[in-house]
DODOBA-234931 format. One record per atom (N, C-alpha, C): residue number from 0; atom name; y, z, x. Coordinates in nm, 4 decimals. Layout:
BEGIN
site resi->NUM	name->CA	py->Y	pz->Z	px->X
...
***
This chain:
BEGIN
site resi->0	name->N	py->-0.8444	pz->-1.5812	px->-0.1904
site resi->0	name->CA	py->-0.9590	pz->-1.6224	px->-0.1129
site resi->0	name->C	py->-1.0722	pz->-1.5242	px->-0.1372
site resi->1	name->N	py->-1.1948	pz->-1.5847	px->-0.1211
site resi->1	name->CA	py->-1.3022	pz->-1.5177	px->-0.1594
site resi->1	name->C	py->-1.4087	pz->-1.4866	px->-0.0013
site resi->2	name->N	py->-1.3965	pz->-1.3917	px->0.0567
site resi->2	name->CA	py->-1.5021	pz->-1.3456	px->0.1218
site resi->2	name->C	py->-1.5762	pz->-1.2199	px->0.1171
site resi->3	name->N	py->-1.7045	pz->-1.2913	px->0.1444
site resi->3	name->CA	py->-1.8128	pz->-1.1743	px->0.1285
site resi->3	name->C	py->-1.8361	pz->-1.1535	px->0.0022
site resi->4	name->N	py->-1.7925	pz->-1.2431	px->-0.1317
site resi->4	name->CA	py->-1.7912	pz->-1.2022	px->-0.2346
site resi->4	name->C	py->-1.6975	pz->-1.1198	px->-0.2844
site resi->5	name->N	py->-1.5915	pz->-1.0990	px->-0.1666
site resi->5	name->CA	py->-1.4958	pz->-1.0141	px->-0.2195
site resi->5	name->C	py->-1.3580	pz->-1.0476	px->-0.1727
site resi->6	name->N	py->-1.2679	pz->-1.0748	px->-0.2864
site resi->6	name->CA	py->-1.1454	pz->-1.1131	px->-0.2967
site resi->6	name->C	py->-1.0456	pz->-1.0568	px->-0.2056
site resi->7	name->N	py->-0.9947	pz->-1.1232	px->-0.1559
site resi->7	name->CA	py->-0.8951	pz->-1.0845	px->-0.0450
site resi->7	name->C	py->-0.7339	pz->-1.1149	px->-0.1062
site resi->8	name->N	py->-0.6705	pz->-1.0590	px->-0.0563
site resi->8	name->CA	py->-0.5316	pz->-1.0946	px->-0.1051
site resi->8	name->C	py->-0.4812	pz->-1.1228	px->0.0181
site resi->9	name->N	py->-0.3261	pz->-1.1864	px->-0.0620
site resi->9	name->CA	py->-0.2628	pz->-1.2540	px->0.0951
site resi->9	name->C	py->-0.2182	pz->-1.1997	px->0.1939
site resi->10	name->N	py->-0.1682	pz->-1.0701	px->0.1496
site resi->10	name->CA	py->-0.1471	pz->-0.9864	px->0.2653
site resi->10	name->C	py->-0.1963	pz->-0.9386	px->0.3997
site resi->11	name->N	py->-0.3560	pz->-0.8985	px->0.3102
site resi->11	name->CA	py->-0.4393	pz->-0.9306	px->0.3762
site resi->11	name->C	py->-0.5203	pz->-1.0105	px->0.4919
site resi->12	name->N	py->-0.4681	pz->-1.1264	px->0.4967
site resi->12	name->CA	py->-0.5174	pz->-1.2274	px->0.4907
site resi->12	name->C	py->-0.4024	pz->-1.2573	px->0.6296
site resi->13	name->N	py->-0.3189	pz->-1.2252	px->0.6066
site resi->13	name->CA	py->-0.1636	pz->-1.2436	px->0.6989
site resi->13	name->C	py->-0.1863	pz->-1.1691	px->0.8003
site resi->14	name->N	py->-0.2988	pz->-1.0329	px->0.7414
site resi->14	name->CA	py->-0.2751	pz->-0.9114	px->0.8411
site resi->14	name->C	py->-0.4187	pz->-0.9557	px->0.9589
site resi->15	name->N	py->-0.4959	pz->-1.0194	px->0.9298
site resi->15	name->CA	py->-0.6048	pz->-1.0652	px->0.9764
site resi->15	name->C	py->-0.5838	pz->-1.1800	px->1.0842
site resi->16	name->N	py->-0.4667	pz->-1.2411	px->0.9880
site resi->16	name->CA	py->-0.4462	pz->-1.3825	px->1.0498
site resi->16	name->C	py->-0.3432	pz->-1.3712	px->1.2032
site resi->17	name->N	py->-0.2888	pz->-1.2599	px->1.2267
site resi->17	name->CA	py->-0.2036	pz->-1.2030	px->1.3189
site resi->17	name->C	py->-0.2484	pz->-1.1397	px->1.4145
site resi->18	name->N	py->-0.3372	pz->-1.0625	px->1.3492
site resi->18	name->CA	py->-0.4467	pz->-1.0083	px->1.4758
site resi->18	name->C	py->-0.5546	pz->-1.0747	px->1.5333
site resi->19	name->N	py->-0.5873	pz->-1.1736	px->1.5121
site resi->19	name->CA	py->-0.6724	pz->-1.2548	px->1.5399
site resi->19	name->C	py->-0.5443	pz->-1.3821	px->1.6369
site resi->20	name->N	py->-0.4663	pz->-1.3640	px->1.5828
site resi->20	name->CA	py->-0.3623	pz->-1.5098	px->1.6702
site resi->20	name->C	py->-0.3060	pz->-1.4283	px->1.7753
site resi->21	name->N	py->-0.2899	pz->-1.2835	px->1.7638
site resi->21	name->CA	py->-0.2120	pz->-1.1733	px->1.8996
site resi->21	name->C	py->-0.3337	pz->-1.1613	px->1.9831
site resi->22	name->N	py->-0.4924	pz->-1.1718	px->1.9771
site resi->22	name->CA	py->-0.5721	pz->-1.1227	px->2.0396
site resi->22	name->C	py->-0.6905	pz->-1.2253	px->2.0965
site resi->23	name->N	py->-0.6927	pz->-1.3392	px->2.1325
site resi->23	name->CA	py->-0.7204	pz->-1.4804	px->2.1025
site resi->23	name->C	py->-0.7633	pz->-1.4150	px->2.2257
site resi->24	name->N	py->-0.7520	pz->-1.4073	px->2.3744
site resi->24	name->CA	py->-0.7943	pz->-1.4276	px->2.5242
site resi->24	name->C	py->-0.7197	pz->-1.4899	px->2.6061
site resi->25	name->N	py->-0.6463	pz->-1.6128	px->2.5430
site resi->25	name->CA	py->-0.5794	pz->-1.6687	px->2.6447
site resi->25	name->C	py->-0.4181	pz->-1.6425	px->2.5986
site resi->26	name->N	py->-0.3593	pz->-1.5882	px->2.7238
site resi->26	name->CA	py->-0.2361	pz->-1.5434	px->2.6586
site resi->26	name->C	py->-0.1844	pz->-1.6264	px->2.6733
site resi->27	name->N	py->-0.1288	pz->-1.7748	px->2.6526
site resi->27	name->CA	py->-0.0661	pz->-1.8970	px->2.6346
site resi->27	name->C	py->-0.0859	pz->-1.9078	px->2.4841
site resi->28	name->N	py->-0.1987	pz->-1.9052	px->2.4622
site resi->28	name->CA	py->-0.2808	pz->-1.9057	px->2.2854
site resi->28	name->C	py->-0.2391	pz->-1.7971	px->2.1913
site resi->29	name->N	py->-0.2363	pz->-1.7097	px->2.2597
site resi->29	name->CA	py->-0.1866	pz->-1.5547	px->2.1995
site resi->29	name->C	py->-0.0479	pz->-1.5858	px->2.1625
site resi->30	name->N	py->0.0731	pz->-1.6212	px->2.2051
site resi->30	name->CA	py->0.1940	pz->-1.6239	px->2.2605
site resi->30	name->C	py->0.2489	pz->-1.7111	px->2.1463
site resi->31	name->N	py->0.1332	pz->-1.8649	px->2.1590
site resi->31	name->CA	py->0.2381	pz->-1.9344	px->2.1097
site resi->31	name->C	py->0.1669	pz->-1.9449	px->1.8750
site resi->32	name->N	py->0.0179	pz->-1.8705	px->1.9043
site resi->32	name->CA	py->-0.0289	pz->-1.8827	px->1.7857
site resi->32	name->C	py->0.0527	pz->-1.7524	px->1.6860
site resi->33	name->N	py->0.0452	pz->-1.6438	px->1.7706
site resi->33	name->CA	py->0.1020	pz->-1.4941	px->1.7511
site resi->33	name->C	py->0.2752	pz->-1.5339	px->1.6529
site resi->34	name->N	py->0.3416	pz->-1.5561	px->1.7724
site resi->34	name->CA	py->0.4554	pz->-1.5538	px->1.7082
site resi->34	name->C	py->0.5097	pz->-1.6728	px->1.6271
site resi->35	name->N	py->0.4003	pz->-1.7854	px->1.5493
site resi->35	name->CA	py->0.4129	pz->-1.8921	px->1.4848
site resi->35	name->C	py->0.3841	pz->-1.7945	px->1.3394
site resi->36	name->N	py->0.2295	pz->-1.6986	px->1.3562
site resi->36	name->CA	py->0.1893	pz->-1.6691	px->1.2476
site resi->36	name->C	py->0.3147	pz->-1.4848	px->1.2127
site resi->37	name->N	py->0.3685	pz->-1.4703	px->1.2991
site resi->37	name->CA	py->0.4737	pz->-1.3431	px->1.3003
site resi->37	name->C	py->0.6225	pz->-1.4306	px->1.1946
site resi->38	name->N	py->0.6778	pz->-1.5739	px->1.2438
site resi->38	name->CA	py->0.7874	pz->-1.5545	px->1.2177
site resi->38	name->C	py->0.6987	pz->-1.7067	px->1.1214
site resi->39	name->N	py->0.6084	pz->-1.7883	px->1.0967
site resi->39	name->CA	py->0.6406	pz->-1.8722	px->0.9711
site resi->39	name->C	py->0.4920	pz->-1.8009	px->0.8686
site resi->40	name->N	py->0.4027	pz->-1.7490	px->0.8882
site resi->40	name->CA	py->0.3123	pz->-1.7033	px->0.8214
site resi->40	name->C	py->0.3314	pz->-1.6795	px->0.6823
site resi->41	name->N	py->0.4253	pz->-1.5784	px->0.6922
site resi->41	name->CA	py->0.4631	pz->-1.5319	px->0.5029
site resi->41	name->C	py->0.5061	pz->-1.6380	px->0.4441
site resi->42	name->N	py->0.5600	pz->-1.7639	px->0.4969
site resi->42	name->CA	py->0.6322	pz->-1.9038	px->0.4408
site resi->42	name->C	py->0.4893	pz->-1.9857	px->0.3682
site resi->43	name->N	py->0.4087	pz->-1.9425	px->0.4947
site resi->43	name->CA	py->0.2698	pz->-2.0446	px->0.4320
site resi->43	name->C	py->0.2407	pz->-2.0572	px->0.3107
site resi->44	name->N	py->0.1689	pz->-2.2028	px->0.2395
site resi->44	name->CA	py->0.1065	pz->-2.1919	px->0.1274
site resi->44	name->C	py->-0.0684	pz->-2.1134	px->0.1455
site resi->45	name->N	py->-0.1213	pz->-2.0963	px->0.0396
site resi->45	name->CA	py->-0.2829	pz->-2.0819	px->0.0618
site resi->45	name->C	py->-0.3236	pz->-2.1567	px->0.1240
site resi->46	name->N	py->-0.3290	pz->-2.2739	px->0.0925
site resi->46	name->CA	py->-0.4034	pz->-2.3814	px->0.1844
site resi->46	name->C	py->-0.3561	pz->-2.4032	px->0.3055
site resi->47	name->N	py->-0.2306	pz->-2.3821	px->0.3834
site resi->47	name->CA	py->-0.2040	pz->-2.3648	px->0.4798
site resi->47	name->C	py->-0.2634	pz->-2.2534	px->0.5555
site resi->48	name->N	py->-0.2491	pz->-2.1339	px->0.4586
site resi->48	name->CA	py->-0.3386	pz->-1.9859	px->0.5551
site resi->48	name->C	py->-0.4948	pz->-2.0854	px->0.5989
site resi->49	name->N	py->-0.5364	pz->-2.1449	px->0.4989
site resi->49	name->CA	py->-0.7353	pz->-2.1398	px->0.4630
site resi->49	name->C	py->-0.6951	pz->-2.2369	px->0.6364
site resi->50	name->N	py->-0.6440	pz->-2.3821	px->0.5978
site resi->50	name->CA	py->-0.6159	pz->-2.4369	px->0.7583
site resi->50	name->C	py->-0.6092	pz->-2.3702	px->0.8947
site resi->51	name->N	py->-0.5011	pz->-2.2548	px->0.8879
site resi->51	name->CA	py->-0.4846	pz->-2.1916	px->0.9717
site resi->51	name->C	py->-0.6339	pz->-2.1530	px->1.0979
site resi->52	name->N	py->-0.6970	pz->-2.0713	px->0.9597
site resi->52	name->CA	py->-0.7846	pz->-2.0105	px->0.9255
site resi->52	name->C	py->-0.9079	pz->-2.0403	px->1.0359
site resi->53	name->N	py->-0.8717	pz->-2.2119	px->0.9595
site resi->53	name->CA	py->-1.0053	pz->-2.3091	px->1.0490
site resi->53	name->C	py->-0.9431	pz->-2.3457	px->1.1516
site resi->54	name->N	py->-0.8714	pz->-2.3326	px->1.1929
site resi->54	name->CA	py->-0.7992	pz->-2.4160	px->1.3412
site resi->54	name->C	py->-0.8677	pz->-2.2437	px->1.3991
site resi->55	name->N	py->-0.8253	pz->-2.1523	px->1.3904
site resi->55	name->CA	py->-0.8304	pz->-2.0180	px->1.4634
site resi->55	name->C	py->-0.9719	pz->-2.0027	px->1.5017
site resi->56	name->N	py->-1.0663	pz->-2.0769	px->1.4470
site resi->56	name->CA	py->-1.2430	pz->-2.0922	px->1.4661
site resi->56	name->C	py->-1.2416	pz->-2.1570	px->1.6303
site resi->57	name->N	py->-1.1865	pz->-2.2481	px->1.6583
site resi->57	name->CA	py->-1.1577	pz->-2.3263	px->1.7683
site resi->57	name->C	py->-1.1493	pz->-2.2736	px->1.9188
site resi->58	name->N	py->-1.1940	pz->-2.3210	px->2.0172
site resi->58	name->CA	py->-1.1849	pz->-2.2467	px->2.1593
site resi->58	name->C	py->-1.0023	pz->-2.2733	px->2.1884
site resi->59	name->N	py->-0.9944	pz->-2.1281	px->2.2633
site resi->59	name->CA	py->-0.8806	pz->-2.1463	px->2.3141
site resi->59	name->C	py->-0.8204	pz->-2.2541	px->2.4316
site resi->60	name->N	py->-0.9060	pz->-2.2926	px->2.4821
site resi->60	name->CA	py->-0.8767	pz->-2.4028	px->2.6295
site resi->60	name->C	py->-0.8599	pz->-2.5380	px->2.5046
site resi->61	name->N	py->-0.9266	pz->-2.5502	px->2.3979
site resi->61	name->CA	py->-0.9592	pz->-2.7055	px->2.3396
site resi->61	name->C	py->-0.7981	pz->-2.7499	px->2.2716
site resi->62	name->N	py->-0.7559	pz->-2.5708	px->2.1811
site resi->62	name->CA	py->-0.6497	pz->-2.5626	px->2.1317
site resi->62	name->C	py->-0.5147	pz->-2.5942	px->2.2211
site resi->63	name->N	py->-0.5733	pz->-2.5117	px->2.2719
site resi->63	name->CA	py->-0.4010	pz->-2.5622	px->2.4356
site resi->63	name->C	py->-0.3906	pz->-2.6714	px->2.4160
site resi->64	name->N	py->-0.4606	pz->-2.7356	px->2.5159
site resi->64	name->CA	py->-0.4739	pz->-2.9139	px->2.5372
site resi->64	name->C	py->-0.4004	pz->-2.9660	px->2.3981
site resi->65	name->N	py->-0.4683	pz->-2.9719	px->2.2938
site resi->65	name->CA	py->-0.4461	pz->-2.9785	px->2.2034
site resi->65	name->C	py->-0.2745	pz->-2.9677	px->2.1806
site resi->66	name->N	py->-0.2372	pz->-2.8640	px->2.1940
site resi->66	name->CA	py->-0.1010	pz->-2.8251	px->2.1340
site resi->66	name->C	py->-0.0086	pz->-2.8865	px->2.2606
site resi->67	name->N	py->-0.0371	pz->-2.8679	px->2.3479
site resi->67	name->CA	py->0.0309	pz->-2.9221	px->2.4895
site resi->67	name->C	py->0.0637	pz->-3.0681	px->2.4725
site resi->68	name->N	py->-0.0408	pz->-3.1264	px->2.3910
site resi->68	name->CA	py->-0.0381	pz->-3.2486	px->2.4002
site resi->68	name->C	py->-0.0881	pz->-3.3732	px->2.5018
site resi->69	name->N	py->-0.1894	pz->-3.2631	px->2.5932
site resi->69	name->CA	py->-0.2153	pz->-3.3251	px->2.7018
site resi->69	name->C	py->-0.4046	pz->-3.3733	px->2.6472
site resi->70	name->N	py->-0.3913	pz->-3.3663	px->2.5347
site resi->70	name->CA	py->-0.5345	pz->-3.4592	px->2.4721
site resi->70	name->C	py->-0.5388	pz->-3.4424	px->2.3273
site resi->71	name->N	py->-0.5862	pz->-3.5720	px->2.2698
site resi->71	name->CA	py->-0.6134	pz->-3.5844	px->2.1635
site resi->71	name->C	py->-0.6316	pz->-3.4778	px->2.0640
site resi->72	name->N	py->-0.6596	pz->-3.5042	px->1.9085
site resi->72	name->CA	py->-0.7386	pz->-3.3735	px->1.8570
site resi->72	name->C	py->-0.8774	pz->-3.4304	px->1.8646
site resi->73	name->N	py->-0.9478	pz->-3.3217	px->1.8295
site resi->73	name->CA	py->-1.1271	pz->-3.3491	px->1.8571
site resi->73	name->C	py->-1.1355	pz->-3.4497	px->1.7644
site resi->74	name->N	py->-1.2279	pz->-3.5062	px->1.7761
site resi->74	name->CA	py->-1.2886	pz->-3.6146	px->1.7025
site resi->74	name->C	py->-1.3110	pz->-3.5466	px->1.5394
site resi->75	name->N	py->-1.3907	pz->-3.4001	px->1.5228
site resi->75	name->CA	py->-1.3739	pz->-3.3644	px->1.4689
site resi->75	name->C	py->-1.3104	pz->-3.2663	px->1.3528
site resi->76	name->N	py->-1.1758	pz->-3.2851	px->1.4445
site resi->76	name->CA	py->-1.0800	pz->-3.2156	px->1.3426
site resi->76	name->C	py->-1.0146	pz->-3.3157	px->1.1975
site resi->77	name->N	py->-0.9801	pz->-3.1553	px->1.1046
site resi->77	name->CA	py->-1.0122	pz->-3.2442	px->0.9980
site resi->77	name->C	py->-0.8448	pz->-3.2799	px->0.9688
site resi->78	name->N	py->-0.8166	pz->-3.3446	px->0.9029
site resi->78	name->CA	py->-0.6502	pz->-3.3379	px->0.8415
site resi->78	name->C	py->-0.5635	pz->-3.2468	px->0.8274
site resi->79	name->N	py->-0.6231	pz->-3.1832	px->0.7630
site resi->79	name->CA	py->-0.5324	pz->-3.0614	px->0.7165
site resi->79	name->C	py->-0.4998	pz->-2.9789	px->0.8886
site resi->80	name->N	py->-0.6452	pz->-2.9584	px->0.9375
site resi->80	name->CA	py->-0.5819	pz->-2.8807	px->1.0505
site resi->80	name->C	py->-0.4980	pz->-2.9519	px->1.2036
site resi->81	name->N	py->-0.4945	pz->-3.0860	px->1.1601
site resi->81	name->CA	py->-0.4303	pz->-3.1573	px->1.2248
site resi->81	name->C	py->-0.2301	pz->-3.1173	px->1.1535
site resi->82	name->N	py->-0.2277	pz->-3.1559	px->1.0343
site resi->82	name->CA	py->-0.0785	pz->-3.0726	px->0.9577
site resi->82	name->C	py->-0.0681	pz->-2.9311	px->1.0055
site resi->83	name->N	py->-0.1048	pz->-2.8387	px->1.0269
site resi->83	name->CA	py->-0.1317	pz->-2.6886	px->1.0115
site resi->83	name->C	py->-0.0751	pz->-2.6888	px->1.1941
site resi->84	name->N	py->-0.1406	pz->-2.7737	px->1.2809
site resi->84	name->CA	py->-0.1299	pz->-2.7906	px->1.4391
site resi->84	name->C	py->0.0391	pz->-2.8228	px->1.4583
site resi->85	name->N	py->0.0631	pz->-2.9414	px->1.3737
site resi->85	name->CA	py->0.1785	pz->-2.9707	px->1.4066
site resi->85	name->C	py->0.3390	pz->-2.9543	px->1.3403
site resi->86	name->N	py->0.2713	pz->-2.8415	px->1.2340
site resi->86	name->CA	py->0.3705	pz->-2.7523	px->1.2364
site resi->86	name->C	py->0.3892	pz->-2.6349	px->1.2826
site resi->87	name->N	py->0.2713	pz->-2.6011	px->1.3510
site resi->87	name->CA	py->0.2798	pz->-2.4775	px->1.5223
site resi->87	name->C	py->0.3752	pz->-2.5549	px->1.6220
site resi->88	name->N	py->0.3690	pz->-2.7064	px->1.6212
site resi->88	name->CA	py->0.4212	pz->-2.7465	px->1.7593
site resi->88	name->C	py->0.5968	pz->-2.7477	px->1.7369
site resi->89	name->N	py->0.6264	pz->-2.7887	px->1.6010
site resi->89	name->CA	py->0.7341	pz->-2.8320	px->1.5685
site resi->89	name->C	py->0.8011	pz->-2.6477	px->1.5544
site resi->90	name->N	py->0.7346	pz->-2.5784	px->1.5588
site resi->90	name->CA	py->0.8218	pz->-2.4199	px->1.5450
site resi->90	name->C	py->0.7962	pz->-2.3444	px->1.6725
site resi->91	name->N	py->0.7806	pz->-2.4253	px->1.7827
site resi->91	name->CA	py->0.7418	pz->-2.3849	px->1.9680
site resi->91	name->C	py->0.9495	pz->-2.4198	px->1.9893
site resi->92	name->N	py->0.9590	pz->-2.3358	px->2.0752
site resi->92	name->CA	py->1.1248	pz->-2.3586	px->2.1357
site resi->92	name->C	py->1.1490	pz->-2.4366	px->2.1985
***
């Protein structure tokens, strides 16, 4: 992946993607994004991280709902982060 003009590696990218899913605000969001990207993260493809990526842009109250299942996805969510969502739900206990 390319930001800022400057190449990132995946590790990277894992290490970003963890601290950003452990530190979200809502600890329901924290909890269940945290230990999705802790125990399936390193499994991900690229395009699964880049998905990730864009779902993690998202408010935490919209995401709940969302994952809870107690509303739709937004009108504007795209495919991919609709796949990326529901293999968070399918790796929840």
């Amino acid at each position: 992946m390319i930001e800022n003009n400057i190449a990132t590696d995946r590790d990277t990218r894992l290490k970003r993607l963890r601290m950003r899913a452990w530190r979200r605000g809502m600890k329901e969001m924290d909890i269940i994004l945290g230990t999705f990207v802790d125990t399936e993260g390193p499994s991900l493809t690229d395009a699964e991280l880049s998905s990730l990526e864009t779902l993690m842009t998202r408010q935490d109250q919209q995401l709940f709902l969302w994952v809870s299942g107690a509303s739709a996805p937004p009108v504007d969510a795209r495919q991919d982060e609709e796949a990326i969502l529901k293999r968070i739900v399918n790796s929840l206990p």
